[in-house]
C-alpha positions in Angstrom: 26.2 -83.4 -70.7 29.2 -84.7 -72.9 30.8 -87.4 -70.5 34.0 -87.5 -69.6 34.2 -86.3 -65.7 33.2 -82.9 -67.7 32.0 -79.8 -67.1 28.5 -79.8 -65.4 26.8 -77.9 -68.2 27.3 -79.2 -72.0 29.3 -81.9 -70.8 28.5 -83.4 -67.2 28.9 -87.0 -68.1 31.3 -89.0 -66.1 34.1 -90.8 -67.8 33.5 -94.6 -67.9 35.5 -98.0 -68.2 33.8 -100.4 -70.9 34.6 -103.0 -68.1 31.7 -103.8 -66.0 33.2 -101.9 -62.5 33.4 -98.3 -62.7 37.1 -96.4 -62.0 37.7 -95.7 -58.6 37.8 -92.3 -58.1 41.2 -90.5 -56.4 40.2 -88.3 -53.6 42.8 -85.0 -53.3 43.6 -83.5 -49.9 41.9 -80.5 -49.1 43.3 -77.4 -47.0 41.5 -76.2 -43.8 39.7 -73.6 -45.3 38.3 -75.8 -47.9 37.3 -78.3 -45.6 35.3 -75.9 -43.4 33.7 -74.7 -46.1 32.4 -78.0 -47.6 29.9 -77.9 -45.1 28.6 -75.4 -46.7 25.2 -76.0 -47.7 24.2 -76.4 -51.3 26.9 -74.8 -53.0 29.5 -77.3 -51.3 30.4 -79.6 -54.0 30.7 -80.6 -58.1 27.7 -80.4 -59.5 28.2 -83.3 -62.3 25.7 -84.1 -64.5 24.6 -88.0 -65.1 25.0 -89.5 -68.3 28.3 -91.4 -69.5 30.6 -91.4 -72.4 32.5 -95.2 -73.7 35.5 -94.1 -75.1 35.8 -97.4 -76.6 38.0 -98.9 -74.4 39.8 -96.1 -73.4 40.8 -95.0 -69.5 39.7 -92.3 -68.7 42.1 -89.1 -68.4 40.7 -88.4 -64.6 37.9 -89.1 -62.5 37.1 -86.4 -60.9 34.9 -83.7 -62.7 35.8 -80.1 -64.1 32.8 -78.1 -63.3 31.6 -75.2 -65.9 28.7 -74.3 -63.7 29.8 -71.7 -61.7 28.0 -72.7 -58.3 30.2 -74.5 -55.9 33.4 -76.4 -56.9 36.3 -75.3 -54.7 39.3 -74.5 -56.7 42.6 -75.0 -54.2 44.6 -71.9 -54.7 48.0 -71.5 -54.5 50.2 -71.1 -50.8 47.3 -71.5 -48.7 49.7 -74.0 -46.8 48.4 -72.2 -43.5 44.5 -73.2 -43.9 43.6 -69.6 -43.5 41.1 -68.2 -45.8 42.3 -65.6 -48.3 42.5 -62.1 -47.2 41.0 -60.9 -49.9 37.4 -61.4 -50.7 37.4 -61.2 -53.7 40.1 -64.2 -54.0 37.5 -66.2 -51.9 34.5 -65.5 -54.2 36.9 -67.0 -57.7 37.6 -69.9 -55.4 34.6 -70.6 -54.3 32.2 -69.5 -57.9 34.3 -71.4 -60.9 33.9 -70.1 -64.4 30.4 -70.7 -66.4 29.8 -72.1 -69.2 27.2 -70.5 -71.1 27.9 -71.9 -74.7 25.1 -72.7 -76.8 24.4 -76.4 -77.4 24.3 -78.1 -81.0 22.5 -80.4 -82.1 22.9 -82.0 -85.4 20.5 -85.1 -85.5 18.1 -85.3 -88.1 14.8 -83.8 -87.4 11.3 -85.1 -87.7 8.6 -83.2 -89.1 6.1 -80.9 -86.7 4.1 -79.9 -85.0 3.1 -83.1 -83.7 -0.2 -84.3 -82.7 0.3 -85.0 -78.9 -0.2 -83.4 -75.7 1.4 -84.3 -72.0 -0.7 -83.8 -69.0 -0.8 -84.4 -65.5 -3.0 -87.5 -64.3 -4.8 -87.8 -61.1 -3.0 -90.0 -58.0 -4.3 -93.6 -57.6 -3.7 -96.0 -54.9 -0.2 -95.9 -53.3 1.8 -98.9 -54.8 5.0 -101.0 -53.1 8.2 -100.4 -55.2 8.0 -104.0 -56.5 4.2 -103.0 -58.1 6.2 -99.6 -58.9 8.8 -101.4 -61.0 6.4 -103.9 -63.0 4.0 -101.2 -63.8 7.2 -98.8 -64.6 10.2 -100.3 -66.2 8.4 -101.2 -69.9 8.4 -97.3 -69.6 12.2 -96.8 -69.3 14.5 -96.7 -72.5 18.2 -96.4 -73.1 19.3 -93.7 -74.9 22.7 -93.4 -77.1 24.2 -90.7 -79.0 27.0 -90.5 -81.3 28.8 -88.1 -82.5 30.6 -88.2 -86.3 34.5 -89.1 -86.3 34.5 -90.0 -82.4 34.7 -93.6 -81.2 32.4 -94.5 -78.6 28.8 -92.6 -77.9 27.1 -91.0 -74.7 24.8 -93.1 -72.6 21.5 -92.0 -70.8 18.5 -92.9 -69.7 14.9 -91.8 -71.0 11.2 -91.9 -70.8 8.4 -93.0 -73.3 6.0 -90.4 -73.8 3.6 -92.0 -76.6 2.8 -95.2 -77.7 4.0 -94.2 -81.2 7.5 -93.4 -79.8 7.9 -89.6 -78.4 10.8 -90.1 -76.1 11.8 -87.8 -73.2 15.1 -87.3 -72.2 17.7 -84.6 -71.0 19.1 -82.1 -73.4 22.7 -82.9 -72.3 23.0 -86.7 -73.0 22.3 -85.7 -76.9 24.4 -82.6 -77.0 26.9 -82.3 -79.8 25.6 -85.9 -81.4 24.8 -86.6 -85.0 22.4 -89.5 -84.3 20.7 -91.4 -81.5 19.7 -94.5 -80.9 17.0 -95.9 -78.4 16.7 -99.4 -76.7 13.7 -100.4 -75.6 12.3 -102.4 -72.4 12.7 -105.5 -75.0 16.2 -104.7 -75.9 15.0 -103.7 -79.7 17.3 -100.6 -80.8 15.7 -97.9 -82.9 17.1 -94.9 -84.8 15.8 -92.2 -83.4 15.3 -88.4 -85.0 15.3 -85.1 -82.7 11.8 -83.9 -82.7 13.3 -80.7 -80.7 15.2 -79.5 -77.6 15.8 -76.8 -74.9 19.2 -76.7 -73.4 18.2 -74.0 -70.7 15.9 -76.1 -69.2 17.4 -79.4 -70.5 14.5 -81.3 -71.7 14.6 -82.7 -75.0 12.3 -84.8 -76.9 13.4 -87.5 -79.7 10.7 -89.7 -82.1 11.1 -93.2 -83.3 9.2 -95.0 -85.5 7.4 -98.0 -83.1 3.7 -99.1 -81.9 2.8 -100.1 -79.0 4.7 -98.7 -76.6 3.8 -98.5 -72.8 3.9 -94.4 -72.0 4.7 -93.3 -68.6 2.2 -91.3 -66.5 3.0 -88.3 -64.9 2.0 -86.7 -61.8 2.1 -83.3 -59.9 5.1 -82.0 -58.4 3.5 -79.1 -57.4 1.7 -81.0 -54.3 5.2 -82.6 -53.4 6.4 -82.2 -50.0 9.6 -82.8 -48.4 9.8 -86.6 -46.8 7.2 -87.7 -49.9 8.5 -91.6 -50.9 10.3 -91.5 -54.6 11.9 -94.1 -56.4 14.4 -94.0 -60.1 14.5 -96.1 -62.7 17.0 -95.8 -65.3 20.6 -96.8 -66.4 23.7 -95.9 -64.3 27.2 -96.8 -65.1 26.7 -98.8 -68.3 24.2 -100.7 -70.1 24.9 -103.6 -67.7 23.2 -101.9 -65.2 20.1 -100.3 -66.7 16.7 -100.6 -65.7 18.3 -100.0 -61.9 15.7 -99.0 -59.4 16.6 -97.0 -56.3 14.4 -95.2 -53.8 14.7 -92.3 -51.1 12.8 -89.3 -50.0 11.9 -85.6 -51.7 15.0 -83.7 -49.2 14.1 -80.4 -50.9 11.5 -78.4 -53.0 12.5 -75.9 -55.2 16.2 -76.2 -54.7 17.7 -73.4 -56.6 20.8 -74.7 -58.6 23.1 -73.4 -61.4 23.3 -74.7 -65.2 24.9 -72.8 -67.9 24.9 -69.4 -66.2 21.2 -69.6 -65.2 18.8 -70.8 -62.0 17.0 -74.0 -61.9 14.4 -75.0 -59.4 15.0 -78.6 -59.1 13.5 -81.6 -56.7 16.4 -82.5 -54.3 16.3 -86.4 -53.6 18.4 -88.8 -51.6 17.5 -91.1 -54.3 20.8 -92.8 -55.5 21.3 -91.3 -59.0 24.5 -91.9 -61.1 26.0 -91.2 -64.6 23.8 -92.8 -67.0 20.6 -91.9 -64.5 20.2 -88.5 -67.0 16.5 -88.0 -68.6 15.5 -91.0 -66.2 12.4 -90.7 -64.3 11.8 -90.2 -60.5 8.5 -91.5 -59.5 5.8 -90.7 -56.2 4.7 -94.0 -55.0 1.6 -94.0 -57.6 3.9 -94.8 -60.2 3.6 -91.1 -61.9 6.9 -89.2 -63.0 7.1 -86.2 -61.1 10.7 -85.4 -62.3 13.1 -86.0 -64.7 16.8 -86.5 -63.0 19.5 -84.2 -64.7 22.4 -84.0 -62.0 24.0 -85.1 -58.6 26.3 -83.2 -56.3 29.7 -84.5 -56.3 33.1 -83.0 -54.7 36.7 -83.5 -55.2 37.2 -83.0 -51.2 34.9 -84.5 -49.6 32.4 -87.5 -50.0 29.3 -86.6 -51.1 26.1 -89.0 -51.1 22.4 -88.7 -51.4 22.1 -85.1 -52.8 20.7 -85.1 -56.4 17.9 -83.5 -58.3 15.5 -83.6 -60.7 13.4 -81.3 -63.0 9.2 -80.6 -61.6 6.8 -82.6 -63.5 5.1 -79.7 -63.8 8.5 -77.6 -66.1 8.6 -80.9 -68.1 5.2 -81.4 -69.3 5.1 -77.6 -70.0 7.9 -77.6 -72.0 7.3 -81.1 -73.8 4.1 -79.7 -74.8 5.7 -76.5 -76.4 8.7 -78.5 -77.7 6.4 -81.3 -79.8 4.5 -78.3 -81.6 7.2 -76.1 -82.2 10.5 -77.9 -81.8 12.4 -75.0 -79.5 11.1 -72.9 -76.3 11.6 -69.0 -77.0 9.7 -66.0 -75.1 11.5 -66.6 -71.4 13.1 -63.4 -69.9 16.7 -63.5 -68.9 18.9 -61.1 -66.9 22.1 -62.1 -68.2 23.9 -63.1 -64.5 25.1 -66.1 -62.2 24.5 -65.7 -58.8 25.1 -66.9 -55.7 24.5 -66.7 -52.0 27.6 -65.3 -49.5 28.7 -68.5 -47.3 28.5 -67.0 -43.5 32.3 -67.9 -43.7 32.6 -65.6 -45.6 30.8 -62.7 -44.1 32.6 -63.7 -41.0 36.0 -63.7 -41.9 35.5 -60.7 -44.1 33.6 -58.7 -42.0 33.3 -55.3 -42.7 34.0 -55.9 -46.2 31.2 -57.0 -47.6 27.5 -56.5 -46.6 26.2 -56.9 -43.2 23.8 -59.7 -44.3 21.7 -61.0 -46.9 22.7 -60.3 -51.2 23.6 -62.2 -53.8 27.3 -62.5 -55.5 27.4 -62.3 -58.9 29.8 -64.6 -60.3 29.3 -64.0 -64.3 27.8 -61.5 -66.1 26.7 -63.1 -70.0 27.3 -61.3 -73.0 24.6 -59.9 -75.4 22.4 -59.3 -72.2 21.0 -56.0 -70.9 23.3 -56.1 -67.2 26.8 -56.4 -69.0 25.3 -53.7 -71.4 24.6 -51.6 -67.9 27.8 -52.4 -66.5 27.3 -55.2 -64.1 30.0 -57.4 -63.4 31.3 -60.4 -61.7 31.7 -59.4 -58.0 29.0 -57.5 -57.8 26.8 -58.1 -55.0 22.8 -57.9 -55.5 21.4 -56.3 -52.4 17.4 -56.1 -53.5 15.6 -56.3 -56.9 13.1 -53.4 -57.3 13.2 -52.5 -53.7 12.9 -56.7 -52.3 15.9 -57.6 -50.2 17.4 -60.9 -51.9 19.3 -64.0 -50.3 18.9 -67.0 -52.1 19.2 -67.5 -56.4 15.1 -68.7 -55.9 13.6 -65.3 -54.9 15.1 -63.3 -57.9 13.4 -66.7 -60.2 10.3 -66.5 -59.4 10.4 -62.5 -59.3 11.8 -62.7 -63.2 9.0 -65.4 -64.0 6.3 -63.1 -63.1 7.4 -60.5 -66.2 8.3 -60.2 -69.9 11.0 -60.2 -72.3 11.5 -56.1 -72.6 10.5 -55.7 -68.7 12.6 -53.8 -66.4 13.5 -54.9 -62.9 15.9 -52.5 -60.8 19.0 -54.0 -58.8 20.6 -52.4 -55.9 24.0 -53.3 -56.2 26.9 -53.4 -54.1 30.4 -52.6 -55.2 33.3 -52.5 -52.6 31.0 -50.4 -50.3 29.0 -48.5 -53.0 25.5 -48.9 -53.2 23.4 -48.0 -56.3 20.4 -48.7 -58.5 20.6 -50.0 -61.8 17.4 -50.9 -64.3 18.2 -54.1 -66.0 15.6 -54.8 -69.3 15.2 -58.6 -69.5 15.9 -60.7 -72.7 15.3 -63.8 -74.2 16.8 -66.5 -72.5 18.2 -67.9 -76.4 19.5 -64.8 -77.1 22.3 -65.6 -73.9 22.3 -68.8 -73.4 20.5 -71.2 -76.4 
């Protein structure tokens, strides 16, 4: 992310203070409707991400986050003074889905040479540790990571993960994003240049290289055995280099949670684990001290207060990735179909009745240019009733349907549109091609 309260995609960093206390933030008043609805499960609040920006000194403009995600930031609309919803649906759906950001991210820090020699993998659980064992064994693990970008004061702030005793360095895509250099500080407090050995902004792992010995890599688990109520901890730096090397510990609330970045799904960890800006491309641990995600973002909302929901990318994405991303410096070859999408809130379906579908579907919010279903004629409200002949409810089901194919493949969508129903065959693309 590119911190300032930002957009959740490119830019979810939170504007900071150089001062040691963090701005308060300025809650608004919400209407009726908008209350109601921010009980709302998943797809109630700001989805920020977590890494800061130090304007050098400078206040910042706002506190409160501008989201570019297009899942779940309530927009107040105009005379709604009555705390009715809108009459029309359709006025609901671009209050309720905001815009999405599906630029591509750039990158301009010097690159080091590939492929390189080195290969992530899953270890096998030990003994269960305390967090105080947790923390010892852990922290010489944990880096800071700042980038800068040319003819701006300041620099983004973020949190990483030593891969390799020679100084592969995992982080999230977003704390680098639009920088011209980087720097890591290690457990010791020694700062090293650092060069980009590649990254992947639709999944938002990135990988950097310096040139040290010696360093203490972190061992990863299995997040595929994960079950909700499992024990995980953070380390890693919120709010300002004051406060790194923070631990915090909580539960796994959710597996495969299905959230929104840049116009596409991500099946994220959900955690209680207290995560902030400056937390991004930290680790969250099981209690045998093995990464089994890397945190990216926390739900936040301009209405209501929000605690204890953020998330975290599967150990089992990031060593994938990690793996492609030190031999070949990008991740091509995964299919896309071009669309946000969201579930209907049963607020919605109630107020609105006969106007939408009795149950189940998916709204679209966006369709992406350059992609097969704005080619077909898909568009933004839209509403997915089954993809090739499955009924679909939640932004997970159509995932893990698309992961099983191809760039090239075909899946067919019954759509929905203001009470037609009809089929349409939507050929999948690269996910660069739409979104890189």
């Amino acid at each position: 992310m590119s911190n300032w309260y930002v957009s959740e995609s490119d830019s979810w960093y939170a504007p900071l203070q150089t001062q040691s206390a963090p701005q308060t933030t300025t809650k608004k008043k919400s209407r009726t409707w908008l209350r109601a609805l921010i009980a709302v499960a998943v797809i109630v609040g700001l989805i920020v991400g977590s890494a800061l920006l130090f304007p050098n000194g400078n206040a910042p403009k706002g506190t409160e986050a501008q989201n570019g995600s297009g899942f779940g930031q309530f927009i107040q609309p105009p005379n709604e003074d009555d705390g009715a919803l809108p009459d029309d649906y359709r006025e609901f759906f671009e209050n309720f889905y905001t815009s999405t950001d599906t630029s591509r991210t750039v990158i301009n820090i010097e690159r080091t040479e590939l492929p390189i020699d080195f290969a992530c993998a899953v270890a096998p659980a030990g003994e269960e540790i305390t967090l105080q064992e947790l923390y010892r064994g852990c922290a010489p693990s944990i880096v800071g990571i700042s980038g800068y970008m040319n003819g701006r004061s300041g620099y983004n702030w973020g949190t990483g993960v030593v891969l390799s005793s020679d100084g592969l360095i995992l982080t999230n895509t977003h704390v680098i994003a639009d920088c011209d250099r980087a720097a890591v500080t290690l457990f010791d407090n020694s700062v090293y240049e650092a060069r980009l050995v590649g990254a992947d902004s639709i999944s938002d792992i990135a990988v950097l290289k310096i040139e040290a010995e010696g360093l203490v890599p972190a061992a990863f688990g299995d997040s595929t055995v994960l079950e909700v109520g499992d024990r995980v901890a953070a380390i890693g730096n919120p709010l300002g280099e004051e406060f790194r090397m923070t631990l915090t510990d909580g539960i796994i609330s959710a597996i495969e949670r299905g959230m929104n970045y840049k116009g596409h799904s991500m099946n994220l960890l959900q955690t209680n684990t207290a995560i902030n800006e400056g937390n991004s491309g930290g680790p969250l641990f099981n209690m045998y001290g093995q990464v089994i995600g890397i945190t990216n973002m926390k739900m936040m909302s301009s209405y209501s207060s929000i605690e204890g929901i953020g998330f975290a990318i599967p150990s089992a994405t990031v060593v994938k990735l990690v793996n492609i991303i030190v031999r070949e410096g990008s991740v091509t070859g995964r299919p896309s179909i071009g669309i946000t999408v969201g579930a209907i809130p049963d607020e919605a379906r109630e107020r609105y009745g006969d106007k939408l579908p009795a149950s189940g579907g998916l709204y679209i919010s966006a369709v992406s240019e350059g992609s097969d279903a704005a080619a077909k004629g898909l568009r933004a409200g839209d509403i997915i009733l089954k993809v090739d002949g499955v009924e679909v409810s939640a932004t997970a089901e159509i995932s893990a349907m698309k992961e099983e194919l191809s760039v090239g493949d075909t899946m067919t969508f019954t759509i929905w549109r203001e009470g037609e129903i009809f089929d349409v065959d939507i050929m999948l693309v690269d996910t660069n091609d739409v979104y890189g």
